[in-house]
C-alpha positions in Angstrom: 5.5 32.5 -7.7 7.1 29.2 -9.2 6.9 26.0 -8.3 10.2 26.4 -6.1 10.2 30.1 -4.3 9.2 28.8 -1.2 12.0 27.8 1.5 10.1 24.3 2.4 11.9 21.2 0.7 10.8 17.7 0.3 13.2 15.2 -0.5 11.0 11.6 -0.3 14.2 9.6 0.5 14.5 12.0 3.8 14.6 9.7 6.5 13.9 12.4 8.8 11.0 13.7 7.0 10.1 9.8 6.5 9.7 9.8 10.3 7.3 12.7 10.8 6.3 14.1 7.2 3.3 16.1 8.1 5.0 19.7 8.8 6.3 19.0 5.5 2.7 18.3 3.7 1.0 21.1 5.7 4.3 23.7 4.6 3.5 21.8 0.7 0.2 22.6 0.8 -0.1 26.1 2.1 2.7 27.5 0.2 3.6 25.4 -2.2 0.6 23.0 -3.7 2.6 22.7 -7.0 6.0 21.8 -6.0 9.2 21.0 -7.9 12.3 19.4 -5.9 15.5 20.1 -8.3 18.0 17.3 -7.0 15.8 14.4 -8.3 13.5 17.0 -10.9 9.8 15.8 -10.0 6.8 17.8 -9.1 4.3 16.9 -6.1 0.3 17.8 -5.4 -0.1 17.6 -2.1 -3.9 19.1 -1.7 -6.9 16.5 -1.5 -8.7 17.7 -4.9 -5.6 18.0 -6.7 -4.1 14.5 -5.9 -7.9 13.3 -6.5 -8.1 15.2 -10.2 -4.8 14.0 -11.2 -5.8 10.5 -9.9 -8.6 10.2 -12.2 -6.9 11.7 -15.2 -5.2 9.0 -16.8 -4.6 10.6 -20.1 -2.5 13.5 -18.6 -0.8 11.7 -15.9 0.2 7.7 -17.1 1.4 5.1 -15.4 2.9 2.6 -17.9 5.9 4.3 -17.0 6.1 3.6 -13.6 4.2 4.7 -10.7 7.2 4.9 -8.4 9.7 7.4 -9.0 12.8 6.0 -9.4 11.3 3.6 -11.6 9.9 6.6 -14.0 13.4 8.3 -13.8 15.7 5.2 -14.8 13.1 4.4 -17.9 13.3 1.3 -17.5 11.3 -1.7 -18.7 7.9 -2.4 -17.0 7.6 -6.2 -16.7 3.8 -7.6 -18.4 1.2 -7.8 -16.6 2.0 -5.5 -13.5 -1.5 -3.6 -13.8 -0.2 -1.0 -11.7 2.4 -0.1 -14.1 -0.2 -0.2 -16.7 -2.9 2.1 -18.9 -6.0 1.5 -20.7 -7.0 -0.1 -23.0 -4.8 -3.2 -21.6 -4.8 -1.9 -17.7 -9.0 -2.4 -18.6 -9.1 -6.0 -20.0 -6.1 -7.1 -17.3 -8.1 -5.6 -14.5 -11.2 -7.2 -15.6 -9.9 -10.8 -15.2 -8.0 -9.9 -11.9 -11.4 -8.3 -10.7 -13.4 -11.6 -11.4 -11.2 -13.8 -9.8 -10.7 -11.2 -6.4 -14.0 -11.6 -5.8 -15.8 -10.1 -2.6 -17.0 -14.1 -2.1 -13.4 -15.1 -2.1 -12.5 -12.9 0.2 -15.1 -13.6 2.8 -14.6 -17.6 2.7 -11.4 -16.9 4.4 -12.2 -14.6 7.3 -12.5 -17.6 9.4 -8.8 -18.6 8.8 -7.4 -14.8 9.2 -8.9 -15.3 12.2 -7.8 -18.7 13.6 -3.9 -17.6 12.4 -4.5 -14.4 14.3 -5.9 -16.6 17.9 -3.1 -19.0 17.5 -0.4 -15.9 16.6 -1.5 -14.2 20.0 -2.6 -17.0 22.3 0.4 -17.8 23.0 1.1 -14.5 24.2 -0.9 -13.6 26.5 0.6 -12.9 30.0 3.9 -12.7 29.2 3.8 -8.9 29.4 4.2 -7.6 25.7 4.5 -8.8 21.7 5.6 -6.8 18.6 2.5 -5.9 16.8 4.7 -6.4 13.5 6.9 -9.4 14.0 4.4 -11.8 15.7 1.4 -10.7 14.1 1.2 -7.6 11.2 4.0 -9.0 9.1 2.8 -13.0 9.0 -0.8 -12.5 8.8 -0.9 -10.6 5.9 1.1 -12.8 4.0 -0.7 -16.0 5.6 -3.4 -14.8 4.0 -2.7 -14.2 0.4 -0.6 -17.0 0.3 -4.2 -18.8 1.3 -5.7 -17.2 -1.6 -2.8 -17.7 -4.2 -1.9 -21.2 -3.0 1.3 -20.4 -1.9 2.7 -23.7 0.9 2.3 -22.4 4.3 5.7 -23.5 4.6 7.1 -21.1 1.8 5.0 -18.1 2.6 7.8 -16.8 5.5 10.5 -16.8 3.3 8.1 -15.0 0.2 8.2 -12.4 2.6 11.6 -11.8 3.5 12.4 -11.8 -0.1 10.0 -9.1 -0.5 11.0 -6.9 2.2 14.4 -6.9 1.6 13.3 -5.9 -1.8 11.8 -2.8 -0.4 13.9 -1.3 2.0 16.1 1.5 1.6 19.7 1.2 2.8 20.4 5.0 2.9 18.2 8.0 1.8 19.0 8.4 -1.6 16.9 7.6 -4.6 17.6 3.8 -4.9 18.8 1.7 -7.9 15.5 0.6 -9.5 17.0 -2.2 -11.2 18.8 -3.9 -8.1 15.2 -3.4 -6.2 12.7 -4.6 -9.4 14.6 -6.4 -11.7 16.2 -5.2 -15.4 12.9 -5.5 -17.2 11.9 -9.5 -15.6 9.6 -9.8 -13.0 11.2 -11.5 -9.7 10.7 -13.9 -7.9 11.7 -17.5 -9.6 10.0 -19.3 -6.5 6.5 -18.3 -7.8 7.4 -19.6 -11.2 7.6 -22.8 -10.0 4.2 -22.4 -8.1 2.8 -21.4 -11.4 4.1 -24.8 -13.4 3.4 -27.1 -10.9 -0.6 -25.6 -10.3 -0.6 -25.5 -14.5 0.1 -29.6 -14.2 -2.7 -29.5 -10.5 -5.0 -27.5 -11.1 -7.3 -26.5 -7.6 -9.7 -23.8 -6.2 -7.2 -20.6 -5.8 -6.7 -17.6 -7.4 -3.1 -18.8 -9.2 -5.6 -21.8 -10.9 -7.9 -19.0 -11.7 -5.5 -16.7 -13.7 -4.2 -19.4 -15.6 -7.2 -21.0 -16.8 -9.0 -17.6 -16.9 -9.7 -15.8 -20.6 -10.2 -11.9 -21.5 -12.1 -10.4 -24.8 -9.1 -7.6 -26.5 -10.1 -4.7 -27.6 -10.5 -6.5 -30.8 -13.0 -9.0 -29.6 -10.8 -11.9 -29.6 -10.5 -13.8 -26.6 -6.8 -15.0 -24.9 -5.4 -16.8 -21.8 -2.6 -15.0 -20.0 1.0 -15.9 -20.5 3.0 -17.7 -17.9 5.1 -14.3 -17.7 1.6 -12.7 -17.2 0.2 -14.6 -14.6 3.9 -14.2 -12.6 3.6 -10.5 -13.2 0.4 -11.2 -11.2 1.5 -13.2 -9.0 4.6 -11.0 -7.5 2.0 -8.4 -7.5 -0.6 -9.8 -5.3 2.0 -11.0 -3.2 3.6 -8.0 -2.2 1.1 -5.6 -2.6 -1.3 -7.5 -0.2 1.6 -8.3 2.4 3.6 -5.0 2.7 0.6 -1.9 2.7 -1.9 -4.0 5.2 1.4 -5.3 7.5 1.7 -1.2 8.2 -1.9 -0.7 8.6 -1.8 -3.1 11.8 1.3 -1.2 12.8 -0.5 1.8 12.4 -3.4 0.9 14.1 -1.4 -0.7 17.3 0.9 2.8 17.7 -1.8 5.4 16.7 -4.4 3.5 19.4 -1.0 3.7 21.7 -1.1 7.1 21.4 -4.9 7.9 22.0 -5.3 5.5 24.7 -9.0 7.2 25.3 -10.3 6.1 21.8 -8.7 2.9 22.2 -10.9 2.7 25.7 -14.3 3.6 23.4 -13.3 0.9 21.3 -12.6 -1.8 24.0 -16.1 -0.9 25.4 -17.5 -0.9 22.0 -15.9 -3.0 19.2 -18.7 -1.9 16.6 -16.0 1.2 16.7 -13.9 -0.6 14.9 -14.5 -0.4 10.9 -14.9 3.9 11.4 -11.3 3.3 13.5 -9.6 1.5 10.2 -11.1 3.9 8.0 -9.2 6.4 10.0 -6.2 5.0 10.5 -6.0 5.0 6.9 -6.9 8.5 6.4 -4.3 9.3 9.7 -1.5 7.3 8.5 -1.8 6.1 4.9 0.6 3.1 4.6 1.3 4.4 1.0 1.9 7.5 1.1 2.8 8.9 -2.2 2.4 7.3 -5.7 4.5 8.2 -8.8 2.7 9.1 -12.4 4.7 9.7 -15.3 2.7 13.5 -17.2 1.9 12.3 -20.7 1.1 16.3 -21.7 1.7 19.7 -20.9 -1.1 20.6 -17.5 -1.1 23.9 -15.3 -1.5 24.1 -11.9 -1.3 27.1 -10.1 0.3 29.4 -13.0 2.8 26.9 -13.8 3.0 24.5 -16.6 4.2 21.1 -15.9 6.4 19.8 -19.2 5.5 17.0 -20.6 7.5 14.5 -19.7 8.1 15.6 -16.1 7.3 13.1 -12.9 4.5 13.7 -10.8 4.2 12.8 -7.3 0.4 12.6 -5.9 1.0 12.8 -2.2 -2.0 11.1 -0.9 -0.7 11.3 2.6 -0.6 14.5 2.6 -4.2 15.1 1.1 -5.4 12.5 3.4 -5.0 15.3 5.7 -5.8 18.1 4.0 -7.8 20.5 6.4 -9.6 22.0 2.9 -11.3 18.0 3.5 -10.9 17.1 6.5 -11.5 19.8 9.6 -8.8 19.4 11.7 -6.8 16.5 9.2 -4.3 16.4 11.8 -6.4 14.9 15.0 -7.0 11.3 15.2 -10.8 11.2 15.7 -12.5 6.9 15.5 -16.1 9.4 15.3 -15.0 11.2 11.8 -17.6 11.1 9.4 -15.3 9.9 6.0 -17.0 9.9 2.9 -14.0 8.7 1.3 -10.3 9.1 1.4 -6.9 8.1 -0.7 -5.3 5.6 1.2 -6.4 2.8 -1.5 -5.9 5.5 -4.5 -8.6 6.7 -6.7 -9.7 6.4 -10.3 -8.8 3.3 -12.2 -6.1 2.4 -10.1 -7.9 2.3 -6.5 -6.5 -0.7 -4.9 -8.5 -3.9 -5.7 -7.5 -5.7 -2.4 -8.9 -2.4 -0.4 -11.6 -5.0 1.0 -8.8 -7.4 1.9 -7.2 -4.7 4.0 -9.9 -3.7 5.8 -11.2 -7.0 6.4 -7.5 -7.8 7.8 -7.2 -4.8 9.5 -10.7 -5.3 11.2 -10.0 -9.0 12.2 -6.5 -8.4 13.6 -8.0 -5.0 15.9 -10.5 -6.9 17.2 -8.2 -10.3 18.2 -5.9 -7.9 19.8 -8.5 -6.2 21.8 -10.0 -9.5 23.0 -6.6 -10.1 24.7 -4.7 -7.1 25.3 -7.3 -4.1 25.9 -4.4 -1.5 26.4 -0.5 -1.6 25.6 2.2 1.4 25.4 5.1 1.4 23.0 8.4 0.1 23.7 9.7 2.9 22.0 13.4 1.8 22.5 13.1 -1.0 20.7 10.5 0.5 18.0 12.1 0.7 14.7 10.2 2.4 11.7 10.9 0.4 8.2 11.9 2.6 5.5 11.3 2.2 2.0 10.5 4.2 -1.2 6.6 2.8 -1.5 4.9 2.0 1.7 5.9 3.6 5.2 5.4 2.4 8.6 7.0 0.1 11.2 9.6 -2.8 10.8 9.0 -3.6 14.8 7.0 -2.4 16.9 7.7 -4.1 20.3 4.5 -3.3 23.1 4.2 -3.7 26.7 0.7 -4.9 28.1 -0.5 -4.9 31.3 
């Protein structure tokens, strides 16, 4: 067999496979766990060990190309100091900094403030019979709270994230135009630039202070401060990386808990549930689910050599669940034992906010819970957000009792 005998398709710009692509994973996986789509000319792992070897192999599959598809198929210019788009030796000594300035203290100091935006979010709310779990809390918080951590105004942060969103969405299912959604080879964003100048000249205790002033040791030993161009690459990064996947975690959480209304009971009675109930939402519905590598050599799977050159697609969604890992990857269960799963990634490039995300995602579960122990969809008004990247909901309207 090839990488293409098989009848099932997968076409990630599908808006109706977007809405329900598990039929599609579980076909991908049991018939075709190499798969090649000819229209756009990329392959796809879909199995748990596969998309978990290739993570880890950075030498066959690269990401300085890109590590979203349309991005790897225009060629065009990464932007400096995106560390996702980046390789060692330079992905190494660029994480390094990031990772001692997204420290675990950090984090932590600001749990108290997550959680005062999240009381005053859905106080307010409270016995008027319903809220959106995106609109009034999934999509502000998020972005609340790496603004808190960058320094971003409280009063900028709203329209940060409008810029970014609008950046991501997908007008029609077809591959978009990667320079009209990233930029010709620049990273956007001019707002943050002025951020950056202005903190340069006042300097203060936030991660944005941190990355300018912060040094790294080359692989020659000498030492160097970012560039401004650096530290925006950064800064775009953080912002919309720690808005966009953790705003469809708590979308995730509210409509999967909608749907098992029984676990969401447990949960109520016992809110120690609650970090094993993240950790499966995550697994259940990844909020990215696919990532992009660029193949750097010739590699076999299955029989079939992959050209160098090719694009790979590591369908962590669809690994997340795998049945060959997970018995039963397609039942929600909050009691799953989950040694670990690739909803953050794995290898080099797991995601250095994971602890953010859970940490949000933890906070907002339980301040919803404290108020509203049980909701149902307005699924009417529901609309799911669509997007080449991340994938979840752009409302999520529920009524409460």
């Amino acid at each position: 067999m090839t990488a293409t005998d098989s009848e099932v398709s997968y076409d990630p710009y599908d808006f109706d496979i977007d809405s329900d692509p598990y039929p599609v994973f579980k076909r991908l996986r049991d018939e075709r766990p190499l798969y090649h789509n000819d229209r756009y000319d990329f392959y796809a792992l879909s199995r748990f060990n596969d998309v978990q070897r290739a993570s880890v192999d950075c030498k066959t599959y690269i990401s300085g190309k890109g590590t979203v598809l349309e991005v790897i198929k225009s060629g065009m210019e990464i932007p400096p100091g995106t560390i996702i788009f980046e390789d060692p030796p330079a992905h190494d000594l660029h994480r390094g900094l990031l990772s001692r300035v997204f420290t675990p203290r950090r984090v932590g100091a600001i749990e108290p403030k997550i959680r005062e935006f999240c009381a005053r979010s859905l106080d307010p709310l409270v016995g008027t019979g319903g809220f959106d779990f995106i609109v009034d809390l999934g999509a502000p918080m998020p972005m609340r709270t790496i603004g808190l951590l960058l320094g971003i105004p409280e009063q900028d942060q709203e329209a940060i994230r409008h810029r970014i969103d609008d950046g991501l969405r997908l007008a029609e299912g077809a591959m978009p135009d990667p320079d009209a959604q990233y930029g010709t080879g620049a990273a956007p964003g001019t707002e943050f630039e002025e951020y950056i100048e202005w903190r340069a000249e006042h300097p203060s205790d936030d991660l944005m202070t941190e990355l300018l002033q912060g040094e790294y040791e080359d692989e020659t030993g000498a030492r160097h401060r970012l560039t401004r161009q650096e530290v925006l690459g950064y800064v775009n990064l953080l912002a919309a990386a720690g808005n966009e996947t953790t705003t469809r975690l708590i979308g995730w959480a509210g409509k999967v808990l909608a749907d098992h209304p029984d676990q969401r009971r447990e949960i109520v009675d016992d809110p120690g549930l609650i970090p094993n109930a993240i950790e499966e939402v995550l697994r259940y519905e990844s909020p990215s689910p696919v990532q992009a590598r660029f193949v750097a050599e010739d590699v076999e799977h299955y029989g079939v050599v992959v050209p160098r050159g090719s694009a790979m697609l590591l369908l962590t969604a669809s690994g997340n669940r795998d049945e060959r890992k997970f018995a039963d990857g397609d039942r929600f269960d909050i009691h799953r034992t989950i040694d670990h799963h690739l909803a953050f990634g794995y290898g080099i490039h797991f995601c250095m906010g994971a602890a953010l995300a859970r940490l949000e995602g933890r906070i907002a579960l339980e301040e919803v819970l404290l108020r509203f122990p049980s909701w149902e969809i307005d699924r009417d008004r529901a609309v799911q957000a669509r997007t080449s990247t991340v994938r979840g909901w752009e409302c999520l309207p529920v009524v409460t009792s």
